[in-house]
N, C-alpha and C positions, 0 to 999 in steps of 0.2 A: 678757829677758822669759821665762826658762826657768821653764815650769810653768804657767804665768801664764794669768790668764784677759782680756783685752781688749775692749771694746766700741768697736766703729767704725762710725759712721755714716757715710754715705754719702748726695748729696744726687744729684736726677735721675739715679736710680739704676735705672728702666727704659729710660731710652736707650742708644745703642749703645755709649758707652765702659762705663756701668753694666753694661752685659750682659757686656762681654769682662774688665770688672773682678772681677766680684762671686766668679766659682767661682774666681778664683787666689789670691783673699783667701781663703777656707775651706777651699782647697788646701792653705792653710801658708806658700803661694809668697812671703809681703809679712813676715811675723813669726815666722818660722821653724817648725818642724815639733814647736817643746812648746809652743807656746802657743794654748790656744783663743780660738774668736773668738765674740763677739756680734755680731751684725748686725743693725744699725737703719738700713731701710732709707728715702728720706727724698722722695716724688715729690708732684706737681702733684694735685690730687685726679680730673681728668680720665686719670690713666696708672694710679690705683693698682689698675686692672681689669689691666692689663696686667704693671704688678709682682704682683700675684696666681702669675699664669703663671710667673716667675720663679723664686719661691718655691719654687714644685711643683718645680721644675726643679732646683733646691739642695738641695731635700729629696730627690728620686731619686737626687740621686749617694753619699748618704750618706756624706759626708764628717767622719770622724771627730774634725776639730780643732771643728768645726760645733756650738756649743754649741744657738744659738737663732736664731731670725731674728725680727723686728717690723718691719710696714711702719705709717707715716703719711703725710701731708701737714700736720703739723705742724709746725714745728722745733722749738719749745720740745718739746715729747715726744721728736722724732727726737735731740736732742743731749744730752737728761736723760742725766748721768752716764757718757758717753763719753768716753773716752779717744785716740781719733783720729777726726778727721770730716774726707774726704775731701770736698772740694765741688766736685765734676765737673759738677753742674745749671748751665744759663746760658743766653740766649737767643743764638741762631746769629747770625753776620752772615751778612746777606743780600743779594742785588746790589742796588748802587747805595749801600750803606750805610756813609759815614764809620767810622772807628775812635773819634773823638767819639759819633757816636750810640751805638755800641756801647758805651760806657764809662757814658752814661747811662742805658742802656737798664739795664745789668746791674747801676751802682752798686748801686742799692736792694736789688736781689735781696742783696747781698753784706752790708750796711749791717745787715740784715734779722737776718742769718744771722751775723755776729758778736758781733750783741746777743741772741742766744738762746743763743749760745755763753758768752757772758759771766755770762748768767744760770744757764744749766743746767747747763753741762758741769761737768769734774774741774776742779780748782782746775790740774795738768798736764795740762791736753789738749793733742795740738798737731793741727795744721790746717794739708793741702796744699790749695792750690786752685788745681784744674785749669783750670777753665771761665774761658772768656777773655774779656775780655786778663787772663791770672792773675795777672801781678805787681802793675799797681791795683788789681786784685778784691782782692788780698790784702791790701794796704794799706788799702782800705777797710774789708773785713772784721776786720783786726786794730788802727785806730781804733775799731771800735765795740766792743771786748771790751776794754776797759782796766785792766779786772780780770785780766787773762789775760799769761803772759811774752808778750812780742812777739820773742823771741827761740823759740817755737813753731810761728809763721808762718810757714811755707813756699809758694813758687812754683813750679811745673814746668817744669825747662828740663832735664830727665834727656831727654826726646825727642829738645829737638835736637841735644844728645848726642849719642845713639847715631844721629840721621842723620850728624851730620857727619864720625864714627868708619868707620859703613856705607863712607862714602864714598871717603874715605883708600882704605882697606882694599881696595875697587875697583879704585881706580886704580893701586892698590901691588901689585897682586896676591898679597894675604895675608887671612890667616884675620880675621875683623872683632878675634877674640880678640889680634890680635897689636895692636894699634893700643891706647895706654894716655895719661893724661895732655891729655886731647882734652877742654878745656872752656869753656862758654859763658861770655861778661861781658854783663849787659847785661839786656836786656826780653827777652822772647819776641814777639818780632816780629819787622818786616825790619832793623829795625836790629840786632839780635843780633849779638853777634862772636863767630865762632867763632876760638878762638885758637890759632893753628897753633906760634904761639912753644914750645911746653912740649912739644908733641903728639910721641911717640914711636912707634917703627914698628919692631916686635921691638927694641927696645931700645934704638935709634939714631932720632936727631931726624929726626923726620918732611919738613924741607928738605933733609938730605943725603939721604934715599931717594929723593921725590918731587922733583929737580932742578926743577923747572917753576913757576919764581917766578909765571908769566902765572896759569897756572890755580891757584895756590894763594890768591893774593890778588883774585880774581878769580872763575870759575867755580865754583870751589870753594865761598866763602863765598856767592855769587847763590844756588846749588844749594842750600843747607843754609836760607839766610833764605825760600825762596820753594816749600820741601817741602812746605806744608801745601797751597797752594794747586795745586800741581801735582796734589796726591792726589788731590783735589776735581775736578780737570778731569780725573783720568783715570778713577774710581772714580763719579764725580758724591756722592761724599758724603764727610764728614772723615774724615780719619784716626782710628780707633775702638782699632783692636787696636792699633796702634802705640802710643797715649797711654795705653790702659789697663797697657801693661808696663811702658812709663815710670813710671807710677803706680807700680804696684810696685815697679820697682826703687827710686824714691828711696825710698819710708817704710822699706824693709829697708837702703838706705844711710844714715839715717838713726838708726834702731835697729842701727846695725851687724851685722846678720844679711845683709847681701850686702860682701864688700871692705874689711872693715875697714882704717882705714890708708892706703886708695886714696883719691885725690882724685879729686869728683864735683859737677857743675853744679846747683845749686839755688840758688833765689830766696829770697834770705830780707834782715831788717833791715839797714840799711845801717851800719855805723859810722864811714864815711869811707874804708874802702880803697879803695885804685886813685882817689881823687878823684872815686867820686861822692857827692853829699847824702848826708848823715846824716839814716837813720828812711826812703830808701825802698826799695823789696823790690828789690835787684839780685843777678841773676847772677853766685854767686864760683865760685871753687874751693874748695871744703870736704872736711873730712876727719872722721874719725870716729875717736876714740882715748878706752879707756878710758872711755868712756859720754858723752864731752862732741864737741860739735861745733866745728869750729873753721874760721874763715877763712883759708886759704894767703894772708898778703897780701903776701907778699914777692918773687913773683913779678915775672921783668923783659920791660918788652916793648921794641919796638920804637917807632920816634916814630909808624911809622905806625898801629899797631895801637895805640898810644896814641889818635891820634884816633877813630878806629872805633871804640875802647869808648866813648870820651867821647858820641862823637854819640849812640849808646844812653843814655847815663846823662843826658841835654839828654833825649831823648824821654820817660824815667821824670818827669823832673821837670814838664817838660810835663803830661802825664797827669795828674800829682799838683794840679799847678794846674787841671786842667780839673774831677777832681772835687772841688777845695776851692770851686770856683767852684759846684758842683751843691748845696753847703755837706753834703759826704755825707765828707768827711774835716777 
């Protein structure tokens, strides 16, 4: 995208991942440092006093890749001729609240936001969605745009990525930079498998560093599925900064402006690898070469890490029945 001008919207874009999102996107930090950015910004008509504030704040820093900024509570406006729309908007779970309710609380929002996508955006737009549970949302959302690649679709599981890398890295006592090849199968959820099979540790397999079969298959994986909820009980609110870097990092791993050649955890169309369903958004190993993305499917696991993804890719499908049943896919 050298030279390039881009327009990305961004949906609940005054809340906290919006907020810790927004100045790294105009930073350069997501699409590198020649290309400008439009921002269209995309909230509830009750916060757009609040994205107001925001604005000012984007505008003080004067960030030179910072072409424009536009807020609505439209989407059909917010996604007119965009080329990436981020959709971070979603409503929270709250206590007491099913991951069912949550699914049908959120489908429509998502359902909503695919069919404005389909109508307005660029004939290539692609679309991360953050706001959870993101690998249905995406699915939903990329059902209702069927004008649109479905190979543009993306989910975020770059997070639990870099926690379950964080975490390695701890326990190894090494730089997080030394830990490579560390990545998600599966939903972003508690089923999520974090796969230690591939995961590297300065160069050498991450079981001959970290000897400790208990805690690998074990704490380790507990630790990494149950991060989001820990942040919350220690923080009393989600994880913000953490998901907005993620953010960034995938669309630059993505457009190959972070690691080109590296393989990195994201939620996208399923074609059958590893044995889950075909068509729904699971967590592979993908890599970026050459402008095209591609799924590492060749990868070998173990029988038991075999079931652990599997039980993931039974929960994706689950979910997919739950909102074909809401008839919102």
């Amino acid at each position: 995208m050298s030279n390039s001008v881009v327009t990305v919207a961004v949906t609940g874009a005054a809340g906290q991942i919006g907020y810790a999102l927004l100045f790294r996107i105009a930073s350069g930090a997501m699409l590198g440092p020649n290309t400008r950015i439009r921002l269209r910004l995309i909230e509830l008509p009750q916060a757009l006093s609040a994205l107001e504030g925001v604005v000012m704040e984007l505008q003080d820093c004067a960030f030179p890749l910072l072409d424009s900024v536009e807020i609505t509570s439209d989407s059909n406006i917010g996604f007119s001729g965009v080329d990436w729309a981020l959709l971070v908007g979603a409503a929270p779970r709250k206590a007491g609240m099913e991951r069912a309710d949550l699914l049908k609380m959120n489908g429509g929002i998502f359902a909503q936001q695919g069919a404005a996508l389909n109508l307005h955006a660029n004939p290539g737009v692609k679309v991360l969605v953050v706001g959870n549970p993101c690998n249905t949302n995406c699915l939903v959302a990329m059902t209702h745009a069927p004008d649109r690649s479905p190979q543009n679709f993306f989910a975020m599981t770059m997070l639990d990525q870099h926690r379950a890398c964080a975490q390695l890295a701890v326990r190894a006592h090494v730089p997080v930079s030394a830990v490579e090849r560390m990545i998600i199968f599966g939903n972003h959820s508690a089923t999520q498998f974090p796969s230690i099979d591939h995961a590297l540790i300065n160069g050498d397999a991450a079981r001959s560093v970290i000897q400790d079969e208990v805690w690998l298959e074990g704490a380790f994986i507990e630790t990494v599925q149950q991060r989001g909820a820990a942040v919350i009980e220690a923080r009393g609110a989600s994880s913000a900064a953490s998901a907005a870097n993620a953010a960034i990092d995938t669309v630059a791993s993505i457009e190959g402006v972070r690691l080109p050649g590296v393989p990195f955890s994201v939620g996208l169309c399923s074609n059958g690898a590893y044995g889950a369903e075909v068509g729904l958004i699971v967590s592979y190993p993908v890599t970026w070469a050459e402008g095209t993305l591609q799924v590492d499917a060749a990868w070998q696991h173990t029988e038991w890490s075999r079931l652990k993804m599997q039980a993931s890719f039974d929960e994706l499908a689950a979910e997919r029945d739950q909102v074909k049943a809401l008839d919102l896919v």
